[in-house]
Phi, psi and omega in degrees: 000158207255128182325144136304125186259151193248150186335324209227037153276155186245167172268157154303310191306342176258343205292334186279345158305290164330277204332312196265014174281183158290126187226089191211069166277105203090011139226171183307145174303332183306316200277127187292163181296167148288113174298143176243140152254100161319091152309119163214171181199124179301131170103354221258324186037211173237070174221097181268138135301334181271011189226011172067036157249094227260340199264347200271143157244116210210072165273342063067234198290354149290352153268350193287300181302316188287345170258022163226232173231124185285124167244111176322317211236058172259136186233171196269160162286328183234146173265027176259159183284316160313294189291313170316297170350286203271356150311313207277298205251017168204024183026054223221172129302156144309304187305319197303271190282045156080341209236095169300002197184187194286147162303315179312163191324301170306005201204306149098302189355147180187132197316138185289164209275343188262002208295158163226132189258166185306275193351288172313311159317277184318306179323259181331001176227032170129311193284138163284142171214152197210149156247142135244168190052189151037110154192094197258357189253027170196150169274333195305306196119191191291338193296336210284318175253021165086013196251112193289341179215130140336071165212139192256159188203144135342246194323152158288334173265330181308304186327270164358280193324317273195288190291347192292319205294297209279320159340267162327287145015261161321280196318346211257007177228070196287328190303342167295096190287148182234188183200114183242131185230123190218114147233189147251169196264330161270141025243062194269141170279165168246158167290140196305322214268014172284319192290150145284187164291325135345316214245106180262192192318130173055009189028046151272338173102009181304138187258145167334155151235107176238031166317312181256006163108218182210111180278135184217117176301143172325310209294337210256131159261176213262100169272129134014272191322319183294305190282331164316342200250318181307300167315298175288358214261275179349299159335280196294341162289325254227303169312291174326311186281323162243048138307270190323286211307321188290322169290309155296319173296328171295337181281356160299280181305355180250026180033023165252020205266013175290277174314004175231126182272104192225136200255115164248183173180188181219169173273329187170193223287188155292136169326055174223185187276139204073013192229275199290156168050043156199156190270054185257176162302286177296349159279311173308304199273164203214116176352162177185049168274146158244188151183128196218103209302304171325295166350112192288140135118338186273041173255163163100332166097099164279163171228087157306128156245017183269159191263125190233145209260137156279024142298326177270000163315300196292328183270313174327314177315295194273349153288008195229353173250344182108337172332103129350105188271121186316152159307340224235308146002099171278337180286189185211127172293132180255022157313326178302304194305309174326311190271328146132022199264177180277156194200132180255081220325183127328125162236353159231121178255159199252117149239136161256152164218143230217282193215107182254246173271004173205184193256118198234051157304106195241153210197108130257147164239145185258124158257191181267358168231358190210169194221113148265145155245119170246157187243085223275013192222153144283356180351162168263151170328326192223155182209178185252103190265013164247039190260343163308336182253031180289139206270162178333281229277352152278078182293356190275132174255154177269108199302347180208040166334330209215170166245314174215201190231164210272148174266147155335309162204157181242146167216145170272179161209103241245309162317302186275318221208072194303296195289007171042066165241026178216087195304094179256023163283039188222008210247088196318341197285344210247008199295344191287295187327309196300332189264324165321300161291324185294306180284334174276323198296334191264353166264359178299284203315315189288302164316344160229000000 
């Protein structure tokens, strides 16, 4: 089914006009816009303590959700880091806004020229804009995404570091709003044959965390290996949330954190098998928090259990700053869900994947009880999602990549079978659900 579009898209041809009016829909003339700060991090899905991974230590960001809003059920568009990206930041499909595969040196993928990413939007309607870290959904650079200043960082503490600076800044002109985008690289793995003797998770020293013990997801089995790799995954969360937490007290001590509308999010699940680079659950779903203190209703820690796209980010972003949201757009803004206004869930959510290290076209649709995937590759069922940052001059393919291959389709029933491990698409009772989804999905297709 085709996105809802909201009331207060423009066309292009008229939004660079709009753009240079006064734009402050929903708030007062008096009042300044909301600085928005973006959070994002890689590898991250949702394993959270505030996501109910009881073993994570994430306090950081288990107060950011108890003082805004949390969405239970949000999911990414691609379980890739680019492609998730560049969703995030042009409320586009992959397919839609060109960028089908990684961005990086090896690969290249790039946003289509007419593409407009949020940075450019907000830059042109006013806002100061920055970057730091991260910044995976375009080959070009930060000019590609309108982010008038710049610094790059690695590390989750370079990040911290880069953005408090950057903060201080910004703060010394309040009447000016700004939009500020920062991620990191944790909790992204490195491939064991990557470490040194040296070199523990992402080879930052980061140390394991098992304090609260080791949550091994259903999907996984609970092996040594598994939970040692889990025990650093657990680490590098832990490190990473207090970053953020370092990040957040500057918008405190800096008297912006009333007036600042702050994002955390992820590109998609964790670096295991049935999560990053598959149209699984745990691949598809993903952090989602918000929090904007001025705001009336966004207290108390909300819990959203409708289901939501990071398409739908960039229009929630600019209806909730006063923004026009271009005509083109795909996503739906969730200022109503926000605001406590009538709001018409989702009923279908769309994921792709396209191009990791080779070429694996996959397609999927989400109802609120059942999931199709078709699988348009015979791919194998399983891949390595860090054979992508393997370097040029490595030429060794991994000899046993797979166990078996992917079927034309699978379908779940997410009610009876959360972790989707009981395939019925061949099961006649299911022949209706299978033409249902099958028919919201090709018109998904045809339509965007």
């Amino acid at each position: 089914m085709p996105d809802t579009r909201p009331d207060t898209r423009l066309t292009r041809r008229t939004i660079a006009g709009t753009l240079s009016a006064p734009l402050l829909s929903g708030f007062q003339s008096s009042q300044t816009r909301p600085n928005v700060l973006l959070l994002h991090c890689h590898d991250l899905g949702q394993h959270l303590h505030c996501y109910n991974v009881d073993s994570v230590q994430s306090p950081n960001l288990d107060r950011l959700a108890s003082e805004g809003v949390l969405f239970e059920r949000s999911f990414c568009s691609a379980p890739q880091c680019s492609p998730s990206r560049a969703s995030i930041f042009t409320g586009r499909y992959p397919h839609s806004n060109g960028v089908m595969g990684l961005t990086h040196a090896n690969f290249a993928w790039e946003l289509n020229p007419a593409e407009r990413h949020l940075g450019q939007i907000l830059g042109s309607s006013g806002y100061g804009t920055a970057g730091v870290g991260v910044l995976h959904e375009t080959h070009s650079g930060p000019q590609r995404c309108g982010l008038g200043d710049y610094a790059a960082a690695t590390s989750a503490q370079q990040m911290a570091d880069a953005v408090i600076s950057r903060l201080a800044d910004f703060s010394k002109d309040p009447s000016k709003p700004f939009y500020l985008q920062a991620g990191c690289i944790e909790p992204h793995r490195l491939a064991r044959r990557d470490r040194t003797a040296d070199q523990d998770f992402l080879g930052d020293r980061l140390q394991p965390d098992t304090k609260l013990g080791i949550t091994v997801p259903p999907y996984l089995r609970s092996t040594e290996g598994t939970r040692a790799e889990l025990g650093e995954l657990q680490g590098a969360i832990r490190h990473m949330d207090a970053q953020v937490g370092r990040v957040l007290e500057s918008l405190r001590s800096l008297g912006l954190e009333r007036n600042t509308l702050v994002i955390f999010t992820t590109d998609h699940g964790i670096a295991m098998p049935r999560s990053k680079c598959s149209l699984y659950e745990p691949g598809l779903s993903t952090a989602f928090i918000l929090r904007y203190p001025a705001r009336e209703g966004w207290h108390g820690g909300v819990r959203h259990r409708q289901m939501v796209s990071n398409v739908d980010y960039l229009p929630t972003i600019l209806d909730l700053v006063g923004v026009p949201v271009p005509s083109d757009v795909q996503g739906r803004s969730l200022r109503p869900l926000l605001e406590g206004r009538p709001y018409t869930e989702r009923d279908s959510i769309f994921g792709e994947m396209t191009y990791h290290d080779y070429y694996d076209p996959r397609r999927s649709v989400r109802s609120q009880t059942h999931k199709l995937i078709v699988n348009f590759s015979a791919a194998p069922a399983f891949m390595d999602p860090s054979q992508s940052w393997r370097p040029r001059s490595d030429t060794v393919v991994p000899a046993n990549r797979a166990m078996s291959y992917h079927p034309p389709f699978e379908l779940y029933n997410l009610k009876d079978d959360p972790w989707e491990q009981q395939d019925i698409a061949n099961d006649a009772s299911s022949r209706l659900v299978l033409e249902d989804l099958r028919s919201r999905l090709v018109s998904h297709m045809q339509t965007t």
